[in-house]
N, C-alpha and C positions, 0 to 999 in steps of 0.2 A: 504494500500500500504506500510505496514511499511517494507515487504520484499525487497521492493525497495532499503529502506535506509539501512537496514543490507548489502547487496550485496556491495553496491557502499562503503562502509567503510571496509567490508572483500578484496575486491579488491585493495586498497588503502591504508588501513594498511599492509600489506604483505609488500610492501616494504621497511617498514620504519622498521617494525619489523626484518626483514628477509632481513637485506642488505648485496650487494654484495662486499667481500673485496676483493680487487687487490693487490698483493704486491708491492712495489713503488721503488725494488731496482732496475727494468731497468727504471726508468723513469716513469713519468704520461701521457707525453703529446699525446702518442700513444692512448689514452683513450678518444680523445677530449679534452671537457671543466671538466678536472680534476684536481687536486693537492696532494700534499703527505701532508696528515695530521701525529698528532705526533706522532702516534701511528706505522707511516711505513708504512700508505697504502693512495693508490689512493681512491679520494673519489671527488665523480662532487661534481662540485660549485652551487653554488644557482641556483634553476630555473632548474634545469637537474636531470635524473636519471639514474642509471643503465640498459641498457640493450644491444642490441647486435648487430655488425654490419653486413654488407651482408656475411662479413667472419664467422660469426659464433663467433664472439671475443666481449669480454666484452667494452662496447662502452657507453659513454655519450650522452644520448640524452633530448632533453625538454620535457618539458609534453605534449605539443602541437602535437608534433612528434609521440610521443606514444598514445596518448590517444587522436588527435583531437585538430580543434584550440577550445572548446568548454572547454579545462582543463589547469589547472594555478597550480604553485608550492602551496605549502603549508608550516604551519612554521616548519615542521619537517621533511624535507627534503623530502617529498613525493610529489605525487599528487595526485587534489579534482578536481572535474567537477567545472565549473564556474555558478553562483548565471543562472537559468534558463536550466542548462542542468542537466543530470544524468547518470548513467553509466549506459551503453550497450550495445550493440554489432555492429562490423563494420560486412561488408562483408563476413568477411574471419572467423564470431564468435569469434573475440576477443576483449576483454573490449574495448569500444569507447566512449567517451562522444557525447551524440546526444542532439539535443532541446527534453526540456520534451513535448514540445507538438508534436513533432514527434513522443517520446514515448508513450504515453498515447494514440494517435488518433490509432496509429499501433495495440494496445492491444484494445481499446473502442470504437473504430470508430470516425467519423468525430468530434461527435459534444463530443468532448471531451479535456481540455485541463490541463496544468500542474501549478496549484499553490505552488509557491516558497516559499512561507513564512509554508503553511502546508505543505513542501516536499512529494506531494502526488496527484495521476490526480483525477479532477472532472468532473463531466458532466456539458457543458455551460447551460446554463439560459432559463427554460422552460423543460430539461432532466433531465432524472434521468437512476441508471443504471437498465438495464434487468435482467432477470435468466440465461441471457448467458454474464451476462458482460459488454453488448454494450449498450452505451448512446442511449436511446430511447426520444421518447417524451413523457410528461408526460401527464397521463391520470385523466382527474380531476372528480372523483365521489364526489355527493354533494346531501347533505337529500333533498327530497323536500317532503312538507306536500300535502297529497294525500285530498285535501277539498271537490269535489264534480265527481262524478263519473257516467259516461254516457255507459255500457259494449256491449248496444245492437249497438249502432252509434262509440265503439269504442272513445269516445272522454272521455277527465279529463280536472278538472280545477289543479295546481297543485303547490304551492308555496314555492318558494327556501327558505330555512334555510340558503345562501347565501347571499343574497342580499335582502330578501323579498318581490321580486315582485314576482305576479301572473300569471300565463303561460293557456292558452287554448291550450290541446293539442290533438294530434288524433295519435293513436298509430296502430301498424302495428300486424302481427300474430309473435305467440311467449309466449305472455301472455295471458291466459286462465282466462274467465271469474269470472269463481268460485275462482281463487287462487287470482284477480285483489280485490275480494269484500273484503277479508280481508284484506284489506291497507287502507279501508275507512277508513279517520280521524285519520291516523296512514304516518309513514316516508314511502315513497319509497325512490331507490338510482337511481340517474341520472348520468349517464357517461355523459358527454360534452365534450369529446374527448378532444384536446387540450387548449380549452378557457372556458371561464367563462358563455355564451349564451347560451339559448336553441335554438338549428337548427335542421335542420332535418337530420336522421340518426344518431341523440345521440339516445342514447342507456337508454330502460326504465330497470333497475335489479331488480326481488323481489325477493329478496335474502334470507327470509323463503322457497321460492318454488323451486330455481333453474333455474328462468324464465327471459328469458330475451326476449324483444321487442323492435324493432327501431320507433321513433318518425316519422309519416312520414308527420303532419304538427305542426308548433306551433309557435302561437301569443302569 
């Protein structure tokens, strides 16, 4: 997400790089919250910046106004999203500070939120992201040692490289006898779908053959 944090700083230094000068011989205060600095020109006071009023005339506003109450001055006369928000767009497609978890659920779906300290979205706790992007849940493959092997009753004995316990299991169509015999006494992979148990409809993979099979009992 570092494209994140380049946007929200090209957005935000612009103006501090690229300020707007007023000339201060009629007056500042037609400008709002302005003064005449010494140089002769109108320039907002702390906390405000340049931009424009309904007239279409160079005007002093807060950051809050501009960009959201979700954005605060900064020390060089600009403004920064507040510690939890980031820059991006209101309504109308113009810079807005929004909550990064607004931002990040918008772009990765629900289960996704905005850590401040990595300025950057993660997927919450148990996801991980997709090939499209979106917080999914995560899928847990896990070795299990293939010990004793039943192809005609479809049954295995089969022990996790996890945890070490022992599974009796009865597996469904999908895995073919002959491709099954070479995993005696050798790794299968067991998909457990979201937890850590063998249940039924985890998924057997022998991943030399391409073959996959649903569990469809196991002790």
């Amino acid at each position: 997400m570092n494209q994140l944090k380049y946007f929200t700083f090209f957005v935000l230094a612009v103006l501090f790089i690229f300020p707007l000068k007023v000339n201060a011989s009629l007056g500042c205060l037609d400008y709002g919250m302005a003064y005449e600095d010494f140089d002769g020109y109108c320039k907002c006071m702390s906390g405000y910046i340049w931009d424009k009023n309904i007239l279409g005339q160079p005007y002093c506003v807060s950051c809050s106004t501009k960009y959201g109450y979700g954005a605060t001055s900064d020390f060089s006369g600009g403004c920064k999203c507040m510690s939890g928000y980031v820059m991006g767009k209101n309504f109308l497609g113009e810079p807005y500070c929004i909550s990064g978890d607004t931002y990040c659920s918008d772009k990765h779906g629900y289960h996704s939120s905005y850590n401040s300290l990595a300025q950057a979205c993660e997927c919450d706790s148990g996801y991980t992201f997709g090939d499209n992007g979106q917080c999914v849940e995560k899928q847990n493959n896990v070795y299990f040692y293939l010990k004793e092997l039943d192809t005609d009753n479809k049954q295995a004995i089969i022990r996790s490289n996890y945890d070490y316990a022992y599974y009796l299991i009865t597996y469904g169509s999908g895995c073919y006898s002959f491709s099954f015999d070479n995993y005696l006494h050798d790794n299968i992979v067991v998909n457990l779908g979201t937890d850590f148990d063998v249940d039924r409809y985890d998924k057997i993979v022998l991943y030399d053959d391409d073959e996959v099979c649903d569990i469809v009992v196991g002790l």
